[in-house]
FITILUM-602158 format. One record per residue (C-alpha): residue in three letters; x, y, z. Coordinates in steps of 0.05 Angstrom, whole numbers, padded with zeros to 5 digits, always signed. Example, Ala and Ser with C-alpha at 12.3 -4.5 7.8 and 13.67 -1.06 7.14 Angstrom:
// FITILUM-602158
ALA+00246-00090+00156/SER+00273-00021+00143/
***
This chain:
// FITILUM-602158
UNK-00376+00448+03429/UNK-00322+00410+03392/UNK-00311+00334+03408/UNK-00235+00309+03377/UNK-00224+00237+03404/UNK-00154+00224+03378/UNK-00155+00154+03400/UNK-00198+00143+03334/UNK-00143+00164+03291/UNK-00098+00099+03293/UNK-00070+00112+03225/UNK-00033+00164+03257/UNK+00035+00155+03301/UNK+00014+00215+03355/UNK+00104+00211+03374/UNK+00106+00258+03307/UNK+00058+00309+03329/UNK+00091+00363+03351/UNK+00043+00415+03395/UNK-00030+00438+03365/UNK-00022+00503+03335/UNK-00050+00556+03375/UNK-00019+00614+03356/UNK-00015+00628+03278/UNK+00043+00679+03289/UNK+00083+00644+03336/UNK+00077+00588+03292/UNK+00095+00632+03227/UNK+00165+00658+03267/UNK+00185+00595+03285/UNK+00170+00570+03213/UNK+00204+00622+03181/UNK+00265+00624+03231/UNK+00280+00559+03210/UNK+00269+00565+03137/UNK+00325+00626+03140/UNK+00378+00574+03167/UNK+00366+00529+03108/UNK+00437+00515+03076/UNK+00435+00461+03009/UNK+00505+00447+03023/UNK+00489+00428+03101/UNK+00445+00365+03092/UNK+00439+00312+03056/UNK+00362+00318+03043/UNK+00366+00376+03006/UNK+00424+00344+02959/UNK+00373+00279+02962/UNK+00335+00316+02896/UNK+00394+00318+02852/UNK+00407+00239+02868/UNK+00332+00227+02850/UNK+00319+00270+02775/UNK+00363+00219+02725/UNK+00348+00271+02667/UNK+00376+00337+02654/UNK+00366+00373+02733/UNK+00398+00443+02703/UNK+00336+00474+02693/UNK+00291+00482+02758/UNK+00270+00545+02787/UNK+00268+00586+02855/UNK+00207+00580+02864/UNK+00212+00497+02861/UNK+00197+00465+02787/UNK+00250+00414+02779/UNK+00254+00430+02706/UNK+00218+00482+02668/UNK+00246+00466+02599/UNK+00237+00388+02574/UNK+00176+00353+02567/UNK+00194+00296+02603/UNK+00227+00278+02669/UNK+00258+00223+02696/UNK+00267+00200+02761/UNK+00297+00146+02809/UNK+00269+00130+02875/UNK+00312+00090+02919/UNK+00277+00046+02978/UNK+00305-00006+03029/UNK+00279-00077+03034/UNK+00293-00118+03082/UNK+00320-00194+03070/UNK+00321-00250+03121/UNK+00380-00293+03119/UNK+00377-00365+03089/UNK+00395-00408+03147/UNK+00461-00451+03134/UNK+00451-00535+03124/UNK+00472-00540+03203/UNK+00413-00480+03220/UNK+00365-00526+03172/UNK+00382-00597+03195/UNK+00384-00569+03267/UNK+00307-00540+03261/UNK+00278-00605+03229/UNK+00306-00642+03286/UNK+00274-00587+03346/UNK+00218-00539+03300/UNK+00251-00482+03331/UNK+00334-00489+03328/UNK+00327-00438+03269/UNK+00307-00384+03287/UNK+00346-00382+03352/UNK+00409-00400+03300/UNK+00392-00343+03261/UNK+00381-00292+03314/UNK+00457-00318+03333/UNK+00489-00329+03270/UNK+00453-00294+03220/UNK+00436-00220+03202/UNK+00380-00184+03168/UNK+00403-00153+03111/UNK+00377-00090+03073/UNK+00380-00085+02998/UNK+00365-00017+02965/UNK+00310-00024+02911/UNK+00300+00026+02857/UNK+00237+00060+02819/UNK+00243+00084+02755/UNK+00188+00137+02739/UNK+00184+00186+02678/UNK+00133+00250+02674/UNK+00110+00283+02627/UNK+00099+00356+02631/UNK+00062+00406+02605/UNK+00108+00458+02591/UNK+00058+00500+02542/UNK+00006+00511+02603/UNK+00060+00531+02645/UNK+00091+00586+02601/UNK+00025+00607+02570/UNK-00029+00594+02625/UNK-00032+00650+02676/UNK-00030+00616+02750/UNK-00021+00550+02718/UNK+00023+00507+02758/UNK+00001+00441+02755/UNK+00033+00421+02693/UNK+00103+00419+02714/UNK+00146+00379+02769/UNK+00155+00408+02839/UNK+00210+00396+02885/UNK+00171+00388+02943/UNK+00123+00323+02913/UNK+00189+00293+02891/UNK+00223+00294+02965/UNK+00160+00277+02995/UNK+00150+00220+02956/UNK+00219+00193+02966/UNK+00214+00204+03048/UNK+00150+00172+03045/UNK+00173+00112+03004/UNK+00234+00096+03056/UNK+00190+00116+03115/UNK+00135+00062+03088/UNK+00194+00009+03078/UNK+00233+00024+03133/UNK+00229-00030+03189/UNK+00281-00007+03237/UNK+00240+00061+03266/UNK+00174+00081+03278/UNK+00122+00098+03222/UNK+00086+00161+03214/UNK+00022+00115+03190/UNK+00014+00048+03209/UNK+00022+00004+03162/UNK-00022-00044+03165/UNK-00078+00007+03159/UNK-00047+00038+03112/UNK-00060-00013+03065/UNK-00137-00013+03068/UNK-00137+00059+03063/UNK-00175+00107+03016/UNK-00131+00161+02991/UNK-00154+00222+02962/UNK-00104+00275+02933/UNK-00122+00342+02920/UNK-00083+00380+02865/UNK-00044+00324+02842/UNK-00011+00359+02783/UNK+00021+00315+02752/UNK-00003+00245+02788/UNK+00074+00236+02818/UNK+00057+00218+02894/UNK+00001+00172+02860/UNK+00051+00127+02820/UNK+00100+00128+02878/UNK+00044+00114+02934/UNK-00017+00084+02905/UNK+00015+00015+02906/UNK+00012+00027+02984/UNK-00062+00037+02993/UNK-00132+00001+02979/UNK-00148+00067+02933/UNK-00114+00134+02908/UNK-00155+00180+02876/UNK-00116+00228+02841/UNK-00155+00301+02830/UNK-00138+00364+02792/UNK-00176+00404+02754/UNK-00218+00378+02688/UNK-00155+00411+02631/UNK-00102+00369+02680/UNK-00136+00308+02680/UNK-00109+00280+02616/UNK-00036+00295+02634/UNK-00040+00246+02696/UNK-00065+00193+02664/UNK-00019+00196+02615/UNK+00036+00188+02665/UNK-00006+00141+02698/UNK+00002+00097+02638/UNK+00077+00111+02620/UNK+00091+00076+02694/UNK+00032+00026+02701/UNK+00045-00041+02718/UNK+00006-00092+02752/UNK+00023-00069+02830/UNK-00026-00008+02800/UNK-00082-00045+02775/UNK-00147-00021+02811/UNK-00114+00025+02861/UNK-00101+00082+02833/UNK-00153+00125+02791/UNK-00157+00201+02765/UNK-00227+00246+02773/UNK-00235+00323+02757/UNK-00244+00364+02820/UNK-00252+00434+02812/UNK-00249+00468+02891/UNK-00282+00538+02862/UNK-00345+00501+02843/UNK-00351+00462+02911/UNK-00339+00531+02938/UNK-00393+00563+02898/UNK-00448+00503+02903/UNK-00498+00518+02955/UNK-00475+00487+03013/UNK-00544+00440+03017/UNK-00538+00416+02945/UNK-00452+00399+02962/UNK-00462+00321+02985/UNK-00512+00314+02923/UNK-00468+00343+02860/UNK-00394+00322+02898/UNK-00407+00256+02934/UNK-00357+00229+02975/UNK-00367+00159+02937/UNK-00352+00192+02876/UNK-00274+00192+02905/UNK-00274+00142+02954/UNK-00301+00079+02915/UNK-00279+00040+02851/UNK-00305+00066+02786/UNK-00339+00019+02735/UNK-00363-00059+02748/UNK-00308-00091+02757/UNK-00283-00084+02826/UNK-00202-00112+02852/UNK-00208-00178+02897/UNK-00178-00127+02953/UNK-00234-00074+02947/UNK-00281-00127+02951/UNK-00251-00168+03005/UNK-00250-00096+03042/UNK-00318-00066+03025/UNK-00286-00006+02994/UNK-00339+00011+02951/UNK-00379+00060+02995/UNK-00331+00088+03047/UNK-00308+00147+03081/UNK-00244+00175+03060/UNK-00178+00157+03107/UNK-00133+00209+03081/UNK-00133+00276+03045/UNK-00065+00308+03020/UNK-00057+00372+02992/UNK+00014+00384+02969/UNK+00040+00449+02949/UNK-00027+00478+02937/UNK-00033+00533+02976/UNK+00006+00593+02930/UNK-00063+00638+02913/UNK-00101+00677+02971/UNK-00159+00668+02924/UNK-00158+00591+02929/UNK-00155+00591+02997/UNK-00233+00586+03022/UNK-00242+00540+02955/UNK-00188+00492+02987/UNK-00211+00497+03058/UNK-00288+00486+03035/UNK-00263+00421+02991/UNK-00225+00385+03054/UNK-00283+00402+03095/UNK-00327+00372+03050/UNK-00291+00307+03044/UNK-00273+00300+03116/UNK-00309+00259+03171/UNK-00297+00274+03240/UNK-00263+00234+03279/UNK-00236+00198+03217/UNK-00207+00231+03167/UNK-00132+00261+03166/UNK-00113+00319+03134/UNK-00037+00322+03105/UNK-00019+00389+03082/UNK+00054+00400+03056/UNK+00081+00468+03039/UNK+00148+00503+03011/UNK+00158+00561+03051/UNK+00146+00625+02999/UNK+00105+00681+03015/UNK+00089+00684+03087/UNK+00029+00727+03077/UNK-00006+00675+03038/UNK+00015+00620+03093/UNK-00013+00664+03151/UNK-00076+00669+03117/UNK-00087+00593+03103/UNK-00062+00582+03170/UNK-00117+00631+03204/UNK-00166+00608+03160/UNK-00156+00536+03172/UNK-00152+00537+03249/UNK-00218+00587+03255/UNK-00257+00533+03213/UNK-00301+00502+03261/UNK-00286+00431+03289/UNK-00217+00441+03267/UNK-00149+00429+03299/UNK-00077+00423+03264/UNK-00016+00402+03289/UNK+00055+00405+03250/UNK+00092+00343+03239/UNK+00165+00352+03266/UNK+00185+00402+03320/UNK+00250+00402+03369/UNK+00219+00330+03394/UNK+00194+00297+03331/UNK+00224+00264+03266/UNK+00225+00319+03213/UNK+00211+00291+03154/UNK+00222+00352+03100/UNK+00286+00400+03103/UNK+00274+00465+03129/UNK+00241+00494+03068/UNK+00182+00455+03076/UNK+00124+00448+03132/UNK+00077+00396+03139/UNK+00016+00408+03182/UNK-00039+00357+03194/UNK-00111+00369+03214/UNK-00172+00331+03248/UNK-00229+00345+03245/UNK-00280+00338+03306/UNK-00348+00325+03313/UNK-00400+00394+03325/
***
């Protein structure tokens, strides 16, 4: 028997979980329905990508590359952050003389105001793999990563509504990506967490560090790191040799001697993971067990969160990472977003999270 406490999972807001998915099909029409009343020129997230790519945005694709020409992208992330108001010389003289005149002043007088930051990120692509490379996808820049990472950023900075993930925990989190591509949601959301860990397979490794160091600064330093990860070989190790040749440490604590002050101060170094996403990943049938098997593996119960985001394509290859996912033992998922719930993606998009129980 299954045991799911989801009072362990504080990372998570429950208000954006819609209802547990029991019923793939149901789930697939409703899904699907709404991806058919998607109209570009009827919301504002969907014209969000243009305002983000700062380089030439003539050359994406239907399927979802945001350019499959240049070698490089550029992008612009826009954020808000919130600014108290400096109290006036009558708010200041008025709390020396009480201790607390100034913030009752303030509350009357003054307003928070919200500034709009701005990140600046360019990728590099690989635009050889993706012409030459049967099934290779990784190398380029897709549509759904780049909206994600821009709801994400304002969801994470936005004080005025609820969170998705708290963010306080959020912070000391361990963060491991799956399929990362070309590191994008790394750069944008490392900053955010104790530790990313950005995977991909061993020929795509090189090609997110190098954008990890054409957008490093200092916010960066220790919390974000690349490792290979390659899902068929996980799927093909004997399942008793699995925690022995892919270790969760291996992706969950610092590599080399020379731990941060904040992975230290948190005892990072030997941890569970917090979080596993998995954006636009599933597009293969053959991948699918190889995914599944690799987020089991990784995955404590009762502690780890699975984020899975999708665009909407073939709805054969959805219904059979769907099944597949829900018949995996220990297993529930839940979609972020219904009639009730914030939506955080337009309607080409799903986003499905999963927890995983103890047996």
């Amino acid at each position: 028997m299954t045991t799911l406490d989801l009072a362990s999972y504080r990372l998570i807001n429950p208000k954006f979980l819609g209802d547990k998915i029991e019923d793939v099909e149901e789930e697939l029409f409703l899904l699907y329905t709404r991806r058919a009343s998607f109209r570009p020129e009827n919301g504002g997230r969907a014209d969000a990508l243009q305002s983000i790519i700062t380089s030439d945005n003539r050359n994406g694709s239907a399927l979802g590359l945001v350019d499959q020409r240049n070698d490089h992208i550029e992008l612009q992330f826009t954020f808000p952050k919130h600014v108290s108001p400096k109290p006036s010389p009558k708010q200041a003289r008025s709390s020396r003389k009480t201790g607390r005149g100034n913030k009752k002043r303030e509350d009357e007088d003054g307003k928070t105001s919200v500034q709009m930051e701005t990140l600046e990120i360019t990728l590099a692509q690989d635009i050889t793999g993706l012409r030459s490379r049967v099934g290779d996808t990784g190398g380029g820049v897709w549509r759904g990563s780049v909206l994600l990472s821009q709801a994400l950023l304002t969801h994470f900075h936005d004080t005025s509504s609820d969170h998705l993930f708290d963010v306080t925990l959020l912070k000391e989190c361990c963060v491991l990506e799956l399929g990362a591509g070309t590191g994008l949601l790394g750069l944008i959301l490392g900053p955010l967490v104790t530790l990313w860990t950005c995977t991909d397979l061993p020929e795509m490794v090189t090609l997110i560090k190098k954008n990890h160091a054409l957008n490093r600064d200092s916010t960066m330093d220790g919390s974000l790191r690349t490792e290979a990860l390659d899902w068929n070989k996980l799927y093909e190790c004997a399942f008793a040799a699995r925690k022995r040749m892919f270790p969760i440490s291996s992706f969950s604590s610092i590599s080399g001697d020379r731990p941060t002050t904040r992975e230290l101060e948190l005892d990072t170094r030997d941890r569970d993971i917090d979080l596993i996403l998995a954006v636009d990943c599933v597009y293969n049938p053959s991948l699918i067990p190889p995914l599944l098997t690799t987020i089991d593996h990784f995955s404590s119960p009762n502690k780890t969160i699975v984020m899975v985001v999708m665009e909407l394509r073939d709805d054969e290859v959805v219904r059979q990472f769907l099944t597949q996912w829900c018949m995996m033992p220990a297993w529930e998922v839940w979609r972020i977003g219904d009639d009730r719930n914030q939506v955080f993606l337009d309607e080409r998009f799903v986003i499905w999270i999963g927890l995983k129980g103890s047996e």
